[in-house]
C-alpha positions in Angstrom: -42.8 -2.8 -0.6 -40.7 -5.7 -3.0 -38.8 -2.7 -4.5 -37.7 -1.2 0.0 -36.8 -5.0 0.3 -34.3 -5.2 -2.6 -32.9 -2.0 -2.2 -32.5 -2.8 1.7 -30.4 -6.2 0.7 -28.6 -4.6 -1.7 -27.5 -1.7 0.7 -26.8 -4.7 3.2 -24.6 -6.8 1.0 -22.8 -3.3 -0.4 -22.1 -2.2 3.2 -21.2 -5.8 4.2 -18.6 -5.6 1.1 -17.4 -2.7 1.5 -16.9 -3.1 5.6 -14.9 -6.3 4.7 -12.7 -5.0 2.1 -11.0 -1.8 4.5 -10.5 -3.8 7.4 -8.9 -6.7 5.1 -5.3 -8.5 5.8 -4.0 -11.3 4.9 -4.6 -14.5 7.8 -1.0 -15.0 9.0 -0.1 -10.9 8.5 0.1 -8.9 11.6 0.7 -5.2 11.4 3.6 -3.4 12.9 2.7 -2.2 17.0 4.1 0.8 18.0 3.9 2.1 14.8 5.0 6.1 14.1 2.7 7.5 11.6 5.0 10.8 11.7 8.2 8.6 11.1 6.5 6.7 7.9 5.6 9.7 6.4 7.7 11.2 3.5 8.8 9.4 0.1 9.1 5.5 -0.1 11.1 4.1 -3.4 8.9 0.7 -4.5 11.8 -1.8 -4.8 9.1 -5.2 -5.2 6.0 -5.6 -6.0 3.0 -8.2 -7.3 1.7 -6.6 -10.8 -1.5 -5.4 -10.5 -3.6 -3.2 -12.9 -3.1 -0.2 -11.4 0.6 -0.3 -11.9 1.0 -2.3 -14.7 4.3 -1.3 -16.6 5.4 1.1 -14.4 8.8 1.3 -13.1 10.4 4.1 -11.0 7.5 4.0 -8.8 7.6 5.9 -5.6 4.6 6.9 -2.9 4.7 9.7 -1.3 2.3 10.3 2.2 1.6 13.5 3.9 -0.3 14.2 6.7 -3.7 16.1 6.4 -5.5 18.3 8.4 -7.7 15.5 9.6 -5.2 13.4 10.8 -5.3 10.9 7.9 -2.2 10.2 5.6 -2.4 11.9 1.3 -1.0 10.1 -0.7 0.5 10.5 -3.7 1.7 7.4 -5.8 3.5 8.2 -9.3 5.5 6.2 -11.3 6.9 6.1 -15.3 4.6 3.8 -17.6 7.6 2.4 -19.9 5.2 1.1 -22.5 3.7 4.7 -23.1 6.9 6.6 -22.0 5.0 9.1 -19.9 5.3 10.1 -16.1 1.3 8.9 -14.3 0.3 9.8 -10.3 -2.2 9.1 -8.7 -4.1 10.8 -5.6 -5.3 9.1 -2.7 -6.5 9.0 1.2 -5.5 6.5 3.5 -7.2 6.3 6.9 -6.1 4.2 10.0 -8.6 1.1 10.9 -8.0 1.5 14.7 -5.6 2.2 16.7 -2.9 4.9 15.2 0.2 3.0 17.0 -0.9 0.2 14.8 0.4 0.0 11.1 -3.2 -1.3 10.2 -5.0 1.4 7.8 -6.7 1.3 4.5 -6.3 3.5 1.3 -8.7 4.6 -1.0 -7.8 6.6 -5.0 -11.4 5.8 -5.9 -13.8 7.6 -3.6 -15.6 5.6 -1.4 -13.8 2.2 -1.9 -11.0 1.4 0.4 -8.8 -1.3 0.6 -6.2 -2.8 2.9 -2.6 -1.2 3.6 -0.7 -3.3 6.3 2.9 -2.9 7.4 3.9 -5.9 8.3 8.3 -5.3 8.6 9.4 -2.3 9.4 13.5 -1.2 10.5 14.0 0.6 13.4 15.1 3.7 11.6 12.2 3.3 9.3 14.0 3.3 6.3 12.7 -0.1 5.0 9.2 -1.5 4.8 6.9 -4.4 3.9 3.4 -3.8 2.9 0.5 -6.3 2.9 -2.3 -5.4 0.8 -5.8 -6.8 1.9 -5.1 -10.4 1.1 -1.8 -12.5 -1.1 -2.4 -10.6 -4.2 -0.8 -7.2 -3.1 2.6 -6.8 -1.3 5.1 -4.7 -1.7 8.5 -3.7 -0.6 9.7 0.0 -0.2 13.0 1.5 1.0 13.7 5.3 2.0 16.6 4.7 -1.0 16.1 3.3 -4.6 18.0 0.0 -3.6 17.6 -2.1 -0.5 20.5 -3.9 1.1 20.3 -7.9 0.8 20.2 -8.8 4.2 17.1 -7.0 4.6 15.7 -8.0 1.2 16.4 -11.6 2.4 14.4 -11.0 5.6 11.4 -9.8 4.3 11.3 -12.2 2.0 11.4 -14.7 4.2 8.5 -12.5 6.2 6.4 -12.9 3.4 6.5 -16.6 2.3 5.3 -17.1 6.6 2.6 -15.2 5.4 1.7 -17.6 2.6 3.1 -15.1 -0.3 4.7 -16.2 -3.0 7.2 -14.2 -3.5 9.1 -15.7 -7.1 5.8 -13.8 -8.6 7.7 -10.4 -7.3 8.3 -7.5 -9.9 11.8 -6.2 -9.1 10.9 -1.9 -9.9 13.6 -0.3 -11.6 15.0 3.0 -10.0 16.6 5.2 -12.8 14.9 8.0 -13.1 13.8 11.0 -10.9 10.1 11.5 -10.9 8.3 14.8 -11.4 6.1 13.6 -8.8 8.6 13.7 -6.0 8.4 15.9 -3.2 4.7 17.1 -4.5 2.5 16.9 -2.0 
């Protein structure tokens, strides 16, 4: 009976974690409305980012997003790790939290965990993008192009800081090389 008790709180608590971690966004963040899934999909150039483990000394980063069969987004993320002067990707699933004219979804490379994607600026054209991640640790700006014009880099910017970011912790990506990655699906 002890041993149903703990498993039961520990299969609360993991579901509890798990639940809060997809549907995560930072407090001041709101995600685009009227938001084209079809129009976002393609290949994205990462021109900013926080450094995180996952993409620690990569540069020429790009993510690419398909759509599946399901409905939901593939994803493909590659980029060249400078330190070890090889070419990585990774694979991964992103689903939408809610409503699919909201910009709200999360993203998944390890299984069953998920974590927040959020776009919070997005251009007409959709040629330019801000992403949130699940709270001020992850953001990240992508263009359609490997170089973003500075009115727009100025703007989101600004975006960000009303979100509480602070952006002078930004990694500016370099864009000089073509990856093998692109236009895999």
């Amino acid at each position: 009976m002890k041993n149903k008790i703990i498993f039961g709180v520990l299969i609360s608590v993991g579901a509890l974690a798990l639940l809060s971690s997809c549907s995560s966004i930072p407090k001041k963040a709101k995600p685009v409305a009227n938001f084209d899934v079809n129009r976002y999909l393609g290949t994205w150039y990462e021109i900013a980012r926080f450094d995180y483990r996952f993409e620690k000394d990569l540069d020429n980063a790009i993510a690419q997003y398909s759509l599946n069969a399901d409905g939901n987004v593939d994803v493909l993320n590659s980029g060249y790790n400078f330190k070890k002067e090889k070419w990585v990707s990774a694979k991964g699933l992103a689903k939408f939290r809610g409503d699919k004219k909201t910009a709200a979804l999360k993203v998944s490379f390890f299984g069953p965990f998920y974590a927040g994607y959020n776009v919070i600026a997005l251009d007409d054209d959709y040629k330019y993008a801000l992403v949130a991640g699940k709270n001020l640790d992850y953001l990240w700006i992508l263009s359609r192009e490997k170089s973003i014009p500075q009115d727009i880099k100025d703007k989101y910017l600004k975006i960000a800081q009303e979100v509480g970011y602070n952006t002078s912790k930004l990694i500016w990506v370099r864009q000089d090389k073509k990856s093998p990655f692109e236009n895999e699906k």
